[in-house]
N, C-alpha and C positions, 0 to 999 in steps of 0.2 A: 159261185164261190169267188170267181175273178172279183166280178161285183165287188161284193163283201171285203175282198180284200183292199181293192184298189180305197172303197171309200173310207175303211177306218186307219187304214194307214196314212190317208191324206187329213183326216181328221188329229189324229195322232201328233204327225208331224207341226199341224196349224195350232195346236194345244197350248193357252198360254201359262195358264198354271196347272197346278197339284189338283184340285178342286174340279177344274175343265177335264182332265187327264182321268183323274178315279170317274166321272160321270161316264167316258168313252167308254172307259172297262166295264163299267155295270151293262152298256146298252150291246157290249160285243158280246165280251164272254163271262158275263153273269149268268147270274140259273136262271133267269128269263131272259137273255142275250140271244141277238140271230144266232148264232153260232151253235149255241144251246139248243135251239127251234129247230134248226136244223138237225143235228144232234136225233132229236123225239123222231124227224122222217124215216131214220134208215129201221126204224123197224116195217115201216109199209115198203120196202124194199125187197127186192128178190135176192138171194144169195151171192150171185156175181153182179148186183148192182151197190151191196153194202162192200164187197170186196172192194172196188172202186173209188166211193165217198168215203169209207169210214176212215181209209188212211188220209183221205185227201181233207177231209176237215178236222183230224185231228193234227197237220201240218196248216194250216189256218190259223186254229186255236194256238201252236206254238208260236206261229211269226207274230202272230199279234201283241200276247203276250211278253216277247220278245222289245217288240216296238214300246210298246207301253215302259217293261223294265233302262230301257234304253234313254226314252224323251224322259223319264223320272230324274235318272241321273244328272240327266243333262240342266234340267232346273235346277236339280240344287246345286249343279256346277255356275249357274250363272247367279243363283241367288247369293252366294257365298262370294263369287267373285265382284259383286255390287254391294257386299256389305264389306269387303275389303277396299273398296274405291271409296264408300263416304264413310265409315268410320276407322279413324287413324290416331294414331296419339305421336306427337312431335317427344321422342325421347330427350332430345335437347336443351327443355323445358326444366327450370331447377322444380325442384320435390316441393310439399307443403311439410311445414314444420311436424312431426312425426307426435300423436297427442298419445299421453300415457294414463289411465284414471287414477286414481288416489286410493287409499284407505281410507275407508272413516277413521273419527275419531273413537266409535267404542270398538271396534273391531280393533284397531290399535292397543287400546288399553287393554283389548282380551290377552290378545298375542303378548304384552307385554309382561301380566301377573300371571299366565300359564306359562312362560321361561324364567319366570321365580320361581314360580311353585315345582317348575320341575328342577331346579338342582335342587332344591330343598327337600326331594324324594319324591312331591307327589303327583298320580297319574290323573287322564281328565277323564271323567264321568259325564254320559250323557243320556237324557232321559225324555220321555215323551210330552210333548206343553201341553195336551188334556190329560189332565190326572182324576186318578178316580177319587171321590171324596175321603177312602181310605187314607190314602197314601198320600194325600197334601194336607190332614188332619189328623184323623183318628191315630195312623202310626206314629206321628210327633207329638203325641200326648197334649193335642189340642182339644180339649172338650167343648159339646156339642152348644153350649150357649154363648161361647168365647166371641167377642166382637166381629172377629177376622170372618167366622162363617156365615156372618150377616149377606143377604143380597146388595145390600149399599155398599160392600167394601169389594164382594168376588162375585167375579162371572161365571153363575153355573149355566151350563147348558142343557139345553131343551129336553123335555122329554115329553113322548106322546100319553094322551090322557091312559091314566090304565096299567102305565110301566113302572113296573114294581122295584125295576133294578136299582143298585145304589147309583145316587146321583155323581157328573161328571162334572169338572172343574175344569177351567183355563187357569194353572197351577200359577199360585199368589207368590211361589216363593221357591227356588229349585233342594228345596232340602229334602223333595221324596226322592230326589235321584239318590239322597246319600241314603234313604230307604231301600229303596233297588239295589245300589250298590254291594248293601253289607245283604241284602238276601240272596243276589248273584256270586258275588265273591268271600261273605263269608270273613273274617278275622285271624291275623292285623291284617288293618286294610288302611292307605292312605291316599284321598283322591280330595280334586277339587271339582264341582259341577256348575260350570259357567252357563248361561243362557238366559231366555226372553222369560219374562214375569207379567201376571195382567194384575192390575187392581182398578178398581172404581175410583178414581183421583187424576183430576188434570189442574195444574197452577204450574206458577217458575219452576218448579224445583219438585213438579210429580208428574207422570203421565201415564196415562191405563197401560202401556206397557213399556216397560224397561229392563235393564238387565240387571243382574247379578251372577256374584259366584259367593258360592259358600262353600268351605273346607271341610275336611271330618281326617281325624285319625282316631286310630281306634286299637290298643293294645294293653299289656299285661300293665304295663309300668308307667303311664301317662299322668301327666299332673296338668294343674294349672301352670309351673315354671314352663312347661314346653309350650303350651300353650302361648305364652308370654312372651319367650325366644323368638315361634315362628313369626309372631306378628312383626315383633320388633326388625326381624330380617326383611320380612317383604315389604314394611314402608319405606327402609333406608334405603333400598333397590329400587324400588316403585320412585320415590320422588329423586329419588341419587344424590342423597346427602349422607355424610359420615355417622354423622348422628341424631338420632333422636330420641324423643320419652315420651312416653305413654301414659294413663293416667287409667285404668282400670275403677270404673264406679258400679256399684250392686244393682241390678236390676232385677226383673224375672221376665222370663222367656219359658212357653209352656215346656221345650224340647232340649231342655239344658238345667243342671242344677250342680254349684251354684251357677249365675247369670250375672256376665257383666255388660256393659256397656265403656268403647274403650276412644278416649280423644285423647287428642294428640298434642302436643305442645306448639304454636305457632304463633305469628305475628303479622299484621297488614301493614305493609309498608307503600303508602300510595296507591293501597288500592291491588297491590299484588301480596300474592299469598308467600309467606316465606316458612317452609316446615322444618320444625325440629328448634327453632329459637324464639323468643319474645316471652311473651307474661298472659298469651290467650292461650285458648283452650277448644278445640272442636271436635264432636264428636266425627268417628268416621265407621264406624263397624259395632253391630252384636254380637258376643262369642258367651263361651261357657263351655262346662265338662255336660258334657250328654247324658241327659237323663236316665238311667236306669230302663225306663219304659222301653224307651224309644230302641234302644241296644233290644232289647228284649224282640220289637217289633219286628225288628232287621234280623233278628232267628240267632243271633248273638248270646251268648248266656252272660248277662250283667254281673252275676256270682263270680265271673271270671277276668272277664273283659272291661275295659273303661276308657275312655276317650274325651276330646275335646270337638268343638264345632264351631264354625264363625261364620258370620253371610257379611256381605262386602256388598254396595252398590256402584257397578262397572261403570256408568253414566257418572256418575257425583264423583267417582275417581278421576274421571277422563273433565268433569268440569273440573276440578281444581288443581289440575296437574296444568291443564294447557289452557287455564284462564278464559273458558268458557260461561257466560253468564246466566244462560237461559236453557234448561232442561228440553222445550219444546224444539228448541233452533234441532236438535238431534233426528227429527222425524218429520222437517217439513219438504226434503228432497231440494234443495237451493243449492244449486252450484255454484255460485260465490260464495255460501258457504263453505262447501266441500272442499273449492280450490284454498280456500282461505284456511282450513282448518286441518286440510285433509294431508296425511303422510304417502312420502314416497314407496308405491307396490312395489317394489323390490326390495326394498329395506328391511328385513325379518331381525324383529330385536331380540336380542341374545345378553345376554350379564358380560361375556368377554368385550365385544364388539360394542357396548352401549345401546340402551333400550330408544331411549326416543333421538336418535341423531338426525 
């Protein structure tokens, strides 16, 4: 046992790392360690000969382990104090310029027309972007031959051979949220539902996916006048001019009856857009009083109930508020874009305080 002790202690002590250290403890006092081996002898032992060894090697077993816990310390006492010796940092040294990111630009113009819409009463609405072919058609009183449900215009999703279920959509358009909306909450209801949209179209001015928000209110006493107020408030907000006018033209739209089409009064001047003055005319939004159906879809009683609807595109706002030209420049990830276009994150625009400062 002298033995024994004298050599792993001197092994121990000569130990340069963690790795040399854990090797010594396996060969001492591992379950196949001498120590161990020794250990399995004291049963071939006589009674007053295990009285003898068995305390004496289990005071072995402790000094060693002892030694081991000790030279452990001790390395990480020197490893620490040579990662304090070569790495240092000179506090004296001035700072680098402190970098902040930016907003996008549609994340801007969301934040901007959801602090319209909310003094103006309404709350935001949000919905799932795979929709099931119900509820991005069938509840909007889109019928089954209508262009929109073509495979060249939307993205349906996969289904295995054999599956009988109704087919899933990457929703073309966020007006099943205002589906959702009136079968979760019910009537009056007043919300706007901002988000991602996919379609089959990429040029300046489309991209498979883009945003919108579309409106809904929905009550006993709705007309096309309110209709016509709200809009007229959130472009004067939106672009922060005193005034403007509108020009309401008849369209149709499966999920609205009647259906307009609604441009704005404006004028180029160099090349910049100036809203609310000149002798042109550009469309900027679909609205209309909500189809009967659709009220209907949404668990609404039409007999009762009646409303208005409008879908807006957040991108084509955000291009012609801040003079953006090209639809794509929004999804190629370019930080000289970003910097170039991008508002300050701390800035939260609000109608008191001004929206784009």
């Amino acid at each position: 046992m002298d033995d024994l002790k004298a050599k792993y202690l001197g092994q121990i002590a000569d130990a340069g790392d963690e790795n040399a250290l854990e090797a010594i403890r396996v060969a001492a006092v591992g379950k196949k360690g001498e120590v161990a081996l020794k250990m399995r002898e004291l049963g071939k032992m006589t009674p007053e000969e295990r009285q003898v060894a068995g305390p004496a090697l289990n005071a072995l077993k402790d000094e060693i382990n002892s030694a081991l816990s000790a030279k452990k310390a001790a390395l990480a006492d020197a490893a620490l104090d040579e990662r304090l010796r070569t790495e240092w940092l000179d506090v004296t040294l001035p700072t680098r310029a402190r970098r902040q990111g930016s907003i996008h630009p549609v994340s801007q113009a969301t934040e901007e027309l959801t602090a319209i819409f909310a003094e103006l009463g309404f709350s935001v609405a949000e919905g799932p972007r795979i929709e099931t072919d119900w509820h991005n058609f069938d509840a909007l009183n889109i019928p089954g031959h209508h262009p929109a449900r073509a495979e060249m215009d939307t993205f349906y999703m996969h289904r295995a051979e054999g599956d009988n279920r109704p087919p899933h959509v990457l929703r073309t358009h966020t007006s099943p949220v205002q589906i959702r909306s009136m079968e979760k909450q019910g009537a009056p209801i007043r919300v706007i539902c901002p988000g991602g949209v996919y379609r089959a179209d990429y040029d300046q001015t489309h991209t498979p996916m883009f945003h919108q928000v579309e409106g809904l209110a929905i009550d006993k006493d709705i007309s096309m006048a309110n209709l016509k107020w709200v809009l007229e408030e959130f472009v004067k907000a939106f672009f922060e001019v005193d005034d403007v006018e509108l020009r309401f033209r008849a369209s149709h739209f499966p999920f609205t009856e009647p259906s307009a089409e609604v441009d704005i009064r404006c004028s180029w001047d160099n090349g910049q857009l100036k809203i609310g003055e000149g002798d042109d005319w550009m469309e900027i939004l679909g609205s209309g009083m909500v189809h009967p159906k659709v009220i209907a879809a949404g668990g609404i009683d039409p007999e009762v109930y009646q409303g208005f609807a409008f879908g807006i595109g957040i991108d084509r706002l955000a291009m012609l508020k801040y003079g953006i030209p090209d639809l794509r420049a929004f999804f190629d990830s370019d930080l000289r874009w970003l910097r170039h276009y991008g508002f300050a994150a701390l800035d939260m625009p609000n109608l008191h305080g001004g929206l784009s400062r």
